[in-house]
C-alpha positions as CSV (number, residue, x, y, z in Angstrom):
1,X,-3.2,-9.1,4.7
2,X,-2.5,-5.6,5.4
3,X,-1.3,-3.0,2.1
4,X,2.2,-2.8,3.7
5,X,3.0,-6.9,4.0
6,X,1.5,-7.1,0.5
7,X,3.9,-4.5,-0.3
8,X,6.9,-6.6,1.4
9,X,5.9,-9.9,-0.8
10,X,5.3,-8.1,-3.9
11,X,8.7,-6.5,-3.9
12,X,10.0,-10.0,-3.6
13,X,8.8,-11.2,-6.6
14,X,9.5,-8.3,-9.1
15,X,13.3,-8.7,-7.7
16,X,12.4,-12.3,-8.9
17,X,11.0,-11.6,-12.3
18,X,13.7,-8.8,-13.2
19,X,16.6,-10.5,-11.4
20,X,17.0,-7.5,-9.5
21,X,17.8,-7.5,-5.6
22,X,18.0,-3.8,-5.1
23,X,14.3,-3.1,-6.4
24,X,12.5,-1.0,-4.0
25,X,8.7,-0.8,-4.8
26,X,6.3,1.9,-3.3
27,X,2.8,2.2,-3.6
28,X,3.8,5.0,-6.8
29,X,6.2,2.8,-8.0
30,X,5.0,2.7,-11.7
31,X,6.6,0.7,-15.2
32,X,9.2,3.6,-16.2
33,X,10.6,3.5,-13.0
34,X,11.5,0.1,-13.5
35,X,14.5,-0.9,-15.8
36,X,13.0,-3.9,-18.2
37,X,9.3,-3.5,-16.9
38,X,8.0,-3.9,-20.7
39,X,5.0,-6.0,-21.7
40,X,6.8,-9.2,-21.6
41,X,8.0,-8.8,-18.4
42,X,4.2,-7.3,-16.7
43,X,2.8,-10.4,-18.3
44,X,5.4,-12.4,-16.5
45,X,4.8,-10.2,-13.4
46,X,1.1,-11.1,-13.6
47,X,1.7,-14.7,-13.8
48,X,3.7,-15.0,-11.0
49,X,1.6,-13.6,-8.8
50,X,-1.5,-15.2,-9.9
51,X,0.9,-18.5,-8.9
52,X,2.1,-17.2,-6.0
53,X,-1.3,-16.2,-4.3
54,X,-3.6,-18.9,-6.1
55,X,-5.9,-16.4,-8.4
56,X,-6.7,-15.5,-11.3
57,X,-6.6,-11.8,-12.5
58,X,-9.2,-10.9,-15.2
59,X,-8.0,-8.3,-18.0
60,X,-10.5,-5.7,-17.2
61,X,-9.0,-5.5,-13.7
62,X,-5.2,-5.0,-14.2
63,X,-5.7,-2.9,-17.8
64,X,-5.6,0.4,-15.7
65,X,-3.4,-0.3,-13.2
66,X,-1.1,2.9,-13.3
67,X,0.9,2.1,-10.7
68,X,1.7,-0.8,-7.5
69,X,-0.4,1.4,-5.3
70,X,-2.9,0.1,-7.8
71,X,-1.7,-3.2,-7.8
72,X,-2.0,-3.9,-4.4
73,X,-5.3,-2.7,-4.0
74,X,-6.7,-5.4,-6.9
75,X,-4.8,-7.9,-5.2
76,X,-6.1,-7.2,-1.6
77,X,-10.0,-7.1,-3.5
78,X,-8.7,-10.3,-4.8
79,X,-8.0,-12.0,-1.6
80,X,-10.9,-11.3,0.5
C-alpha cells in the first residue's frame, strides 16, 4: 500500500474516533492540530487501527511518533 492510500484510510478513521467529518490529515498533521487529540483519544486511535489493519503496535514504536507522516511510515513497516 502506497503512503498516499494509507493516508486516504487513515483519515477515515480519525474522522471516526473524533466524530469529525471535516478532518483533513497530512503527512505534518501532528496532535495540536487536532481538536480532542489527547491521550485518551491517541490510545483510542491506536486501537483502532491495530483492528482495522490486523497488528499489533509495540510502545517503543509509536512513543516518538511526532506527527502522521510518522505514523504512516510505522504502519507501512508494519504491513510488509
Amino acid at each position: 500500500m502506497q503512503k498516499n492510500e494509507l493516508l486516504e484510510k487513515i483519515t477515515l478513521i480519525f474522522r471516526d474516533v473524533f466524530d469529525d467529518q471535516n478532518i483533513v490529515l497530512a503527512l505534518d498533521t501532528t496532535a495540536s492540530d487536532i481538536d480532542d487529540w489527547d491521550s485518551l483519544s491517541h490510545i483510542r486511535l491506536i486501537i483502532t487501527h491495530e483492528e482495522e489493519f490486523g497488528i499489533r503496535f509495540k510502545t517503543t514504536e509509536i512513543s516518538d511518533l511526532k506527527n502522521v507522516g510518522d505514523f504512516i511510515n510505522v504502519l507501512m513497516n508494519k504491513l510488509k
